[in-house]
Every structure is written in C-alpha cells, then in structure tokens.
KOLLUM-758363 format. One record per residue (C-alpha): x, y negated, z negated; residue in three letters. Coordinates in steps of 0.5 Angstrom, whole numbers, padded with zeros to 4 digits, always signed. Each point is the difference from the previous one (the first is absolute). Example, Ala and Ser with C-alpha at 12.3 -4.5 7.8 and 13.67 -1.06 7.14 Angstrom:
BEGIN
+0025+0009-0016ALA
+0002-0007+0002SER
This chain:
BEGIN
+0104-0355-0103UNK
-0003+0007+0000UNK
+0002+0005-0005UNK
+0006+0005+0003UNK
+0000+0005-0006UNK
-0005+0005+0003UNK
+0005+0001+0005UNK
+0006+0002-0004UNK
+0002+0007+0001UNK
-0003+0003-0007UNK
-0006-0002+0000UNK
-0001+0001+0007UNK
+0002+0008-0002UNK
-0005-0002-0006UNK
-0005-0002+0004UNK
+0001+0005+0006UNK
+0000+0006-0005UNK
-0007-0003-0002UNK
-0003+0000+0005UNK
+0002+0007+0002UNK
-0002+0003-0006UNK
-0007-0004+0001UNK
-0001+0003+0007UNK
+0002+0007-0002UNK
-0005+0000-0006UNK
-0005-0003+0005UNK
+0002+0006+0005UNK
+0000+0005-0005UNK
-0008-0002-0003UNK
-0003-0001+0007UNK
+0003+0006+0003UNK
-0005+0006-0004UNK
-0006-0006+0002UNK
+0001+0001+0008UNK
+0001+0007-0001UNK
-0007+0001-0003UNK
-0003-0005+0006UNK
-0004+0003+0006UNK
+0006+0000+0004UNK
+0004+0006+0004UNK
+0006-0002-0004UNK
-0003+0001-0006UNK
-0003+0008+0000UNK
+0007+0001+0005UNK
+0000+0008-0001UNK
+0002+0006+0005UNK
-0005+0002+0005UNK
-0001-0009+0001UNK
+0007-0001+0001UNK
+0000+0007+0005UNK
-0006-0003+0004UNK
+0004-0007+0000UNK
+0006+0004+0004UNK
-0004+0004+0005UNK
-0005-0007+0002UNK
+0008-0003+0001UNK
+0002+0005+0003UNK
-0005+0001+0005UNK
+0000-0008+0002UNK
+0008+0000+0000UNK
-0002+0006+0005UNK
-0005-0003+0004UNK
+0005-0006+0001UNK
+0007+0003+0002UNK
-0005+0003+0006UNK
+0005+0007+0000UNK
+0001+0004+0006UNK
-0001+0007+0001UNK
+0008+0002-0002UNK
-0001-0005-0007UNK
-0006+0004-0003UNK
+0005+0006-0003UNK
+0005-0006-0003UNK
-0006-0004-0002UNK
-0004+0007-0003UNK
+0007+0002-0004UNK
+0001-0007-0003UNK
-0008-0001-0002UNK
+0003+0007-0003UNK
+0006-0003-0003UNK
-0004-0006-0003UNK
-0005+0003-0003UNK
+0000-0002-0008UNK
+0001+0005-0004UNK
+0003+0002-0006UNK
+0004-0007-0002UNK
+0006+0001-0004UNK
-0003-0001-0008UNK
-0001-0006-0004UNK
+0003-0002-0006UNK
-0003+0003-0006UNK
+0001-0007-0005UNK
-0002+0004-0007UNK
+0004+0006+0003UNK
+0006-0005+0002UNK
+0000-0005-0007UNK
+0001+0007-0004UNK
+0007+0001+0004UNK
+0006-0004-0002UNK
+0003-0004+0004UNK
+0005+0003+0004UNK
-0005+0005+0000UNK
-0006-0004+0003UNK
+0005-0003+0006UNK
+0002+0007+0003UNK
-0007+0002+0000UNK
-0002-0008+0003UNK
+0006+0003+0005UNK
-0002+0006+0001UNK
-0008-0002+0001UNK
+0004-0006+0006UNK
+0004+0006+0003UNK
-0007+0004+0002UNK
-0003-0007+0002UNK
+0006-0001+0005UNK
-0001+0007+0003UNK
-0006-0001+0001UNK
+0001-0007+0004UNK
+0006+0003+0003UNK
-0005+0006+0003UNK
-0005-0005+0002UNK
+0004-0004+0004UNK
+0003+0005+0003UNK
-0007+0002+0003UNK
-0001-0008+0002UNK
+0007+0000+0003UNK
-0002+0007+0005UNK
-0007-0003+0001UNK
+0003-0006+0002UNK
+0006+0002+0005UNK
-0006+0003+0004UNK
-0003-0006+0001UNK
+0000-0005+0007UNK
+0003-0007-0001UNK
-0008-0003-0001UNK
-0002+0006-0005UNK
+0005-0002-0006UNK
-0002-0008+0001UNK
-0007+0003-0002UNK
+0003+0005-0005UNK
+0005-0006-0002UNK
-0006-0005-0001UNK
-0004+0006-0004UNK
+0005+0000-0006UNK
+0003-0007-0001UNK
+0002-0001-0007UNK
-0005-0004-0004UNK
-0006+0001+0005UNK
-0006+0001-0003UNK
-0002+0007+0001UNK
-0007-0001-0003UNK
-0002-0005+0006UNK
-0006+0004+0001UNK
-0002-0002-0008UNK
C-alpha cells in the first residue's frame, strides 16, 4: 500500500511552499544572467523600444491596407501611441524609507498615473479602431492578442 502522508493537506502546503520558494529563488538568480546575455531583452533601452514600435507599426500599417479617408485616423492614433514619458517607477529605497501608511498612498498615487496613462492609450485604440472596416479590426485584433508573442522576429 502506498504511503498517503505527502498528501495531507499540511504538508501539501509545507511542500507547495518549498517548491515556491525554491522557484523564486531560481527566478530571482538567473534573472541578472539573461539580462547581461546578448539578447534585445537584455540591453532593452529607449531608442531600441522606439524602433521596435515604429517597425510594428509600420507592419500592423501595411497589413490593415488603409484606404485614403483612414490615413488621418491612422496618423493620429500613431500620434496618440507614441511611447512617451511613462508614469514613473517606484523608487524602492525612496519607498523603504516611508512608513507604511505612507508608502501605500504613494503606491496608489504611482497606480492612479499608470491607469490614466492606460485610459488615454485606449482612448486612442478605441477612435483608431471605430474607423476601421469589419476585415481591418480582425487583423487589428490578431496583431494585439493577449500572450502573443511580440518578439516573433527574434
């Protein structure tokens, strides 16, 4: 008969949580050794992410084949989507430094100018996308699928 006390829900947990603990350490010490690789993800600055985009779009363009009376929307949604300033990054020795009450109004704060950030972004995809014809959104739809790979060129 086969030994049932692994599976007793303590130490399931006492398991499960080792096995977390030992996969976020594993994350946590390869994460600096595939940064420094000779890979795009590795040395990811501004000007690169700027071409990515630009490349992107210029296909995504080419694809949605846009008519004459599209091209203003288009230009005006490529102006719309340009990566800008985005809403700042947590400075964590800044943060450690704040009380707790403190720290999370700043993390709400810092949440707050992401979501307006995001709400303008869809703004611009939703009047972009109101101009296209049924056959357009689906390649627009295809181009910006959830879990797609966007680096398929690498």
């Amino acid at each position: 008969m086969k030994n049932f006390e692994s599976y007793k829900p303590g130490n399931f947990m006492k398991h499960g949580i080792t096995a977390m603990a030992f996969a976020t350490c594993a994350t946590l010490l390869t994460t600096p050794l595939l940064a420094s690789a000779d890979c795009e993800h590795g040395h990811w600055d501004k000007s690169s992410h700027s071409e990515f985009m630009q490349q992107r779009q210029n296909a995504l363009h080419d694809k949605l084949g846009l008519s004459a009376s599209q091209q203003a929307a288009w230009n005006d949604f490529v102006v719309k989507s340009k990566p800008g300033e985005h809403p700042a990054k947590p400075d964590w020795a800044e943060l450690s430094k704040l009380t707790t009450p403190e720290r999370l109004d700043r993390m709400l704060s810092l949440m707050k100018d992401r979501q307006q950030h995001m709400e303008a972004h869809a703004q611009a995809v939703k009047t972009f996308y109101a101009q296209l014809t049924a056959e357009q959104k689906k390649i627009f739809d295809a181009s910006f699928q959830p879990g797609r790979d966007h680096h398929e060129n690498h």
